[in-house]
N, C-alpha and C positions, 0 to 999 in steps of 0.2 A: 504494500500500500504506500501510495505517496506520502511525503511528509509535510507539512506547512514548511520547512528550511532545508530541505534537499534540492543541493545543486551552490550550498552556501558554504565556502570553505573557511573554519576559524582555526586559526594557532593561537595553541593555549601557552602561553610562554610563563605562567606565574603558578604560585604556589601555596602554599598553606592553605585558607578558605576563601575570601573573596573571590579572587577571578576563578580557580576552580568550582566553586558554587554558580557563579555567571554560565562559564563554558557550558558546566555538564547543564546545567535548564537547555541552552542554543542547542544542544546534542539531543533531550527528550526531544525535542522539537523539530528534528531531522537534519540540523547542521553537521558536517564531516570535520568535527572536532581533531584535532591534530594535537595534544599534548606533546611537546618539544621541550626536552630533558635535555642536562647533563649527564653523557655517558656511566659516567661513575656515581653513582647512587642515585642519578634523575631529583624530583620533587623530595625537599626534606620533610614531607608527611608522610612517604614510603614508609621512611625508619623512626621519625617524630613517635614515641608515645604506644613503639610496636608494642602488643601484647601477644605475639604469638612467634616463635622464633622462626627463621627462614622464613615468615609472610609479609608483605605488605602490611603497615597497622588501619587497623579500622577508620581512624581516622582518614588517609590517604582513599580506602575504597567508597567511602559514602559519600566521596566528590568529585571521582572522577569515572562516573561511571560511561558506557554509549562512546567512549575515545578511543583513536588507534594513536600510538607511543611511538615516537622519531626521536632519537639521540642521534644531537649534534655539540660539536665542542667548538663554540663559539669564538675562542681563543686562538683558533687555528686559523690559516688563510683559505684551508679547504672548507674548512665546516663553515664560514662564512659566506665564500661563493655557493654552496649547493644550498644554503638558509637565500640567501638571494631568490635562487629559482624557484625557489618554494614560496616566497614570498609574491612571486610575479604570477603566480596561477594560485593567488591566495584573495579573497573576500578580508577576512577580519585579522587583524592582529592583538592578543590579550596579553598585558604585560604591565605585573605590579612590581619591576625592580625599584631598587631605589633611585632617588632623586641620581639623572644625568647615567645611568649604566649604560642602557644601548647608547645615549651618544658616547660615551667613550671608546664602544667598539666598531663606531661609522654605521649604528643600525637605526638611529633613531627617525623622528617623521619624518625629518627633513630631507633624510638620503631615501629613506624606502617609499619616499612619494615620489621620488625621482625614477624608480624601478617601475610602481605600478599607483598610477593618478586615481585608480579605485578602491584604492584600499581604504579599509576604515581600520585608525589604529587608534586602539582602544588601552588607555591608562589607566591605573588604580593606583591609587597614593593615598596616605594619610589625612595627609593636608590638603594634599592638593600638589601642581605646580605653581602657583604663583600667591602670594599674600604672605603676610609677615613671619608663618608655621612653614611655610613651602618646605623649607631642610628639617622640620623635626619629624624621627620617625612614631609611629604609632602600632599599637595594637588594637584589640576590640577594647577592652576594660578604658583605653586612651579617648577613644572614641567616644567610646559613652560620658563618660567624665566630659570632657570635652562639647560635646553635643547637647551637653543638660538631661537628658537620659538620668543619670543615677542619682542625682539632687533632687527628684521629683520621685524615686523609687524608692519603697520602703516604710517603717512605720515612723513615726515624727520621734520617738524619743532614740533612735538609730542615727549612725550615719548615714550618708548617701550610700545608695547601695547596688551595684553589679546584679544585673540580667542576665541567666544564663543563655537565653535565644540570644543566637548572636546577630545581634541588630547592627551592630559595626561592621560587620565582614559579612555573611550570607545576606545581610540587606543592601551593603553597596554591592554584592553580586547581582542581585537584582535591579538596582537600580541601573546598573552598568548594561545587562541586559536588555533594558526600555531603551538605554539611550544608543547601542549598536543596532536596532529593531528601527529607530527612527532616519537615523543613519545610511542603512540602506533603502529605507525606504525613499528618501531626498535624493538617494543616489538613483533610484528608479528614474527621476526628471530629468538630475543633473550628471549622471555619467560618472561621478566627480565624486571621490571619497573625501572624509574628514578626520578631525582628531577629535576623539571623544575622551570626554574627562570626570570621573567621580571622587570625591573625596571619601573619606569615612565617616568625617567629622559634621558631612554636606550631607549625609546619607541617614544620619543619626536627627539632625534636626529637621532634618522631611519629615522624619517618623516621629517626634515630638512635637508638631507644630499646633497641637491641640494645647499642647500645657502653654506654648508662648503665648497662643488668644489669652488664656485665662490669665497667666497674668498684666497683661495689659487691659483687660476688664477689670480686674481688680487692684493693677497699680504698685505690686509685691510679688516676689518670689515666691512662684505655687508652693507649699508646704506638701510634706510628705505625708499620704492620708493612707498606707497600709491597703486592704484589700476593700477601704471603701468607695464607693463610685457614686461621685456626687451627693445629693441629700435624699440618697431613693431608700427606702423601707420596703422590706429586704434588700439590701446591695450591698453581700458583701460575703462574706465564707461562713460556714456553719460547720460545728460539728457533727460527723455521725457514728454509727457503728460500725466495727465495734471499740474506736476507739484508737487506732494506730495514728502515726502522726504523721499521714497524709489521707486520712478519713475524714475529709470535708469534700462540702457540695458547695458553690458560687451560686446564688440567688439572685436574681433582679426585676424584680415586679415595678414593672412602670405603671401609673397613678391607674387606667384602666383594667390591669390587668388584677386590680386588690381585690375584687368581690372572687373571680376565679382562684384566686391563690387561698383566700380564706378558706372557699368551697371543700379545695381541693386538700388540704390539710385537716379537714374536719371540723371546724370551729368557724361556723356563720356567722357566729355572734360578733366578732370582731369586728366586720363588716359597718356593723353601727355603733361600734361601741368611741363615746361620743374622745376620745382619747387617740382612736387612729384612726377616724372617719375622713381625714383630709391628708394630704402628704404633710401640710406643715407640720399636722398635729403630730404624723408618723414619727417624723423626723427629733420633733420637742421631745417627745416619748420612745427614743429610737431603745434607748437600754432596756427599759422594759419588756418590748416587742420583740425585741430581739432574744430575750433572755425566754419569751414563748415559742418562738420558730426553734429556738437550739432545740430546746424539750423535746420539738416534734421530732425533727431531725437524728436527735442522738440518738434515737431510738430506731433508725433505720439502717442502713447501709447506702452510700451516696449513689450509685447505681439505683436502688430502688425509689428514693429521693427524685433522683432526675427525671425516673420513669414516671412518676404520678405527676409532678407537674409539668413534664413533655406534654403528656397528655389533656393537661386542665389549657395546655395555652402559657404556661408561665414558663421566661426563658431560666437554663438551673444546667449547670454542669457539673458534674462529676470531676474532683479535680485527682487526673490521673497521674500516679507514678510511672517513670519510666517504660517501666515492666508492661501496666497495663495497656498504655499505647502502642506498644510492640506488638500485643495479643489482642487490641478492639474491633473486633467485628467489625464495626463501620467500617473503619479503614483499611482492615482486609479486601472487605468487600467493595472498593475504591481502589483498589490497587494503590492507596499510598503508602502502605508496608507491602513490602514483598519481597520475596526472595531470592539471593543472588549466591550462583555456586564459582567460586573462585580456585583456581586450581592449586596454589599454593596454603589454601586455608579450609576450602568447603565451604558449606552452606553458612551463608548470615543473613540478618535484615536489615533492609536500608529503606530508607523513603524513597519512593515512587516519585512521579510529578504530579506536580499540583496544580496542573493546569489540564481540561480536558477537553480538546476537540473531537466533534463528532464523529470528524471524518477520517481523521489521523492520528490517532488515538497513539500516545510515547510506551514504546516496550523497552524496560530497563535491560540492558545486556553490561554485563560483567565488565571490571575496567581493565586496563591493557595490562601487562607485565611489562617491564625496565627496557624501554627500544623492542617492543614485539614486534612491530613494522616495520621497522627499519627501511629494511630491504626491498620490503615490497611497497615504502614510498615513494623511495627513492628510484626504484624502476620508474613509477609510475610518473612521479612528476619532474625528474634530472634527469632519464634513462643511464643510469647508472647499472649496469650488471651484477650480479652475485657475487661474481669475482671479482668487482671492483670493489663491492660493497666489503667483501671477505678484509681487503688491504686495507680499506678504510678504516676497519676495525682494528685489524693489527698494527697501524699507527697511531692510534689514538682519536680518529676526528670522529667517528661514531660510535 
C-alpha cells in the first residue's frame, strides 16, 4: 500500500531523542529514512543506558524504528564525497550537532545547497542558532526549566518540578516534523528547498503557552497548583483501591456534567444540596466535596471508577503505571503498543504511531543494526560495488 511520504528521502544524521523521534514519525508515515552513523559504535543511544549485553538499548530501539542504517566516517575525504551523492538524491537532511559541526566539515546549508537547491535541511538545537543562548548546550530537564514548563509543574509547597514526557526532545521532534511537512510542501510551488529551524526551548513554550495567557490575565507568575485544574469540583486525582501509590483516578466534571456525576456515584442529593449546587459554591466547599468523592472512590478500583463515569458522560481517567499502559487494551487494540522482534534482543514493546490515516495506515518494522545497509545504499545511490564497498570498510570510511 502506498504511503502519505513514499518517494520522500530523509537522512537522519542526529541522535539521542529529538530528531530520532522526528525521523522515525517521517518513516511511520512512508518516508525512506536513512539513519547515517559513525562507523564505530553509530548513535550513542545504541550503547547509552544498554540493559541487555550484545543488544542495542531500548532506548536507541523505540526511536528508530521503519530506518535503513548507512555508516559513513565523515572525517575522511571519501566518506564525504559518497555523503555528497547521497545528499544530491536526498529530500531532507536531520541534524542536531552542535552549534557550527557540519560547517566545520564543509557540510553545512551553505555548501549542501550548493549540491542540491531542494533540499530541506533540517536543525535541532537547544537554543536555537541565533539569540543570546545560540552556544549554550541543552538537555530536556534545560529545556523545561528554561521554557517555564517546570515552574508551573508541581504542588506549591515543592520546587519547580521535571516532567517525565519529554516535552523538550520528543516534542521538538514533533515540532520539527510540522515544520519539514511545510517545507516540502512550499517546495511543491517553489522547486526550492529551505532551512528549517526548532529550538527546544521554542518547542517547550508552544506547549506552555496556556500558563503565559494566564499569567498575563492575572498579572503574576502562575503558581504551582498540583493535580488541580482550574476551580472545577471534581478536578483533580482521587484515591482508590486498593490503595497502592498509583491507585488514583483524574476527575473532571464540568458545571453541566454535576447532576450526571452525582447520579452516577449514587448520591442525588448532592445535586441540590444548597453547599455544591453552583460551581462557586463547589469550589468554596471544594474540601469537603472532595473528602465525599474520595469515600466513593476509595472504595473502588480506578478502572472501575473510570468505567461508571465513562459511562454517566463524566470525563475520569485511570491514572496508569507504566506497566498498565504496556498491557491497555485500548491501545493494543490501536496499535499504539505493539510488538517489535529485534534480532539481537527478541521481542519488546514500543509505541506505534499516533497518527492514523485511513488509507495508509504506519506498520512498525524493526530498526536497522550498526550500517545494515550499507552496501546496498551505497549500490543504490553512489553505484559503489560490494567490492568497493568491502575496501571501504577495511579502511575505515564505512
Amino acid at each position: 500500500m502506498s504511503q502519505a511520504l513514499n518517494g520522500i528521502r530523509v537522512i537522519d544524521m542526529t541522535h539521542n531523542q529529538a530528531g530520532p523521534a522526528c525521523a522515525q514519525i517521517l518513516a511511520f508515515l512512508g518516508a525512506d529514512v536513512i539513519k547515517l552513523e559513525e562507523p564505530k559504535g553509530g548513535d550513542v543511544a545504541r550503547t547509552n543506558m544498554r540493559d541487555k549485553p550484545d543488544s542495542d538499548s531500548l532506548f536507541f530501539l523505540i526511536l528508530n524504528a521503519n530506518k535503513r542504517s548507512l555508516t559513513l566516517n565523515l572525517k575522511t575525504d571519501e566518506g564525504k564525497d559518497l555523503f555528497r551523492k547521497v545528499i544530491a538524491q536526498s529530500d531532507v537532511l536531520l541534524e542536531n550537532f552542535g552549534p557550527g559541526a557540519l560547517d566545520r566539515l564543509g557540510l553545512g546549508y551553505s555548501a549542501l545547497r550548493e549540491i542540491n537547491r531542494r533540499l530541506i535541511y533540517a536543525t535541532i538545537k537547544g537554543f536555537g542558532t541565533y539569540g543570546p543562548y545560540a552556544g549554550f548546550k541543552s538537555f530536556e530537564p534545560i529545556a523545561q526549566a528554561m521554557g517555564g514548563a517546570m515552574c508551573v509543574t508541581g504542588f506549591p509547597e515543592n520546587p519547580p518540578t521535571y516532567v517525565w514526557p519529554a516535552i523538550g526532545d520528543s516534542g521538538t521532534g514533533m515540532h520539527m516534523a510540522i515544520g519539514i511537512l511545510a517545507a516540502l510542501q512550499q517546495r511543491h510551488a517553489t522547486g526550492i528547498g529551505q532551512h528549517v529551524e526548532v529550538s527546544m526551548q521554542d518547542s517547550v513554550v508552544n506547549l506552555i503557552r496556556v500558563s503565559l495567557r494566564d499569567h498575563q490575565r492575572n498579572g503574576r507568575p502562575l503558581p504551582r497548583t498540583g493535580n488541580q485544574l482550574g476551580r472545577a469540583v471534581p478536578g483533580t486525582t482521587y484515591p482508590c483501591a486498593p490503595g497502592g501509590p498509583n491507585d488514583y483516578v483524574y476527575i473532571f466534571a464540568q458545571p453541566q456534567m454535576w447532576k450526571p456525576f452525582v447520579n452516577a456515584i449514587r448520591q442525588p442529593e448532592l445535586a441540590d444540596d444548597p453547599r455544591f449546587n453552583t460551581p462557586d459554591g463547589r469550589w468554596e466547599n471544594r474540601e469537603a466535596l472532595n473528602a465525599i468523592i474520595a469515600a466513593w472512590t476509595s472504595q473502588r478500583s480506578k478502572h472501575d471508577v473510570m468505567r461508571i463515569l465513562g459511562e454517566a458522560g463524566v470525563p475520569s481517567g485511570a491514572c496508569q503505571d507504566t506497566g498498565e499502559v504496556l498491557a491497555d487494551p485500548h491501545l493494543h487494540a490501536r496499535e499504539m503498543i505493539v510488538d517489535v522482534e529485534y534480532p539481537t534482543r527478541g521481542t519488546y514493546k514500543t509505541a506505534g504511531c499516533p497518527i492514523k490515516l485511513s488509507d495508509s495506515p504506519a506498520v512498525v518494522q524493526r530498526p536497522p543494526l550498526l550500517g545494515e545497509h550499507t552496501a546496498e545504499l551505497l549500490g543504490q545511490l553512489c553505484g559503489v560495488s560490494a567490492e568497493a564497498v568491502a575496501k571501504l570498510r577495511a579502511a575505515g570510511v564505512v
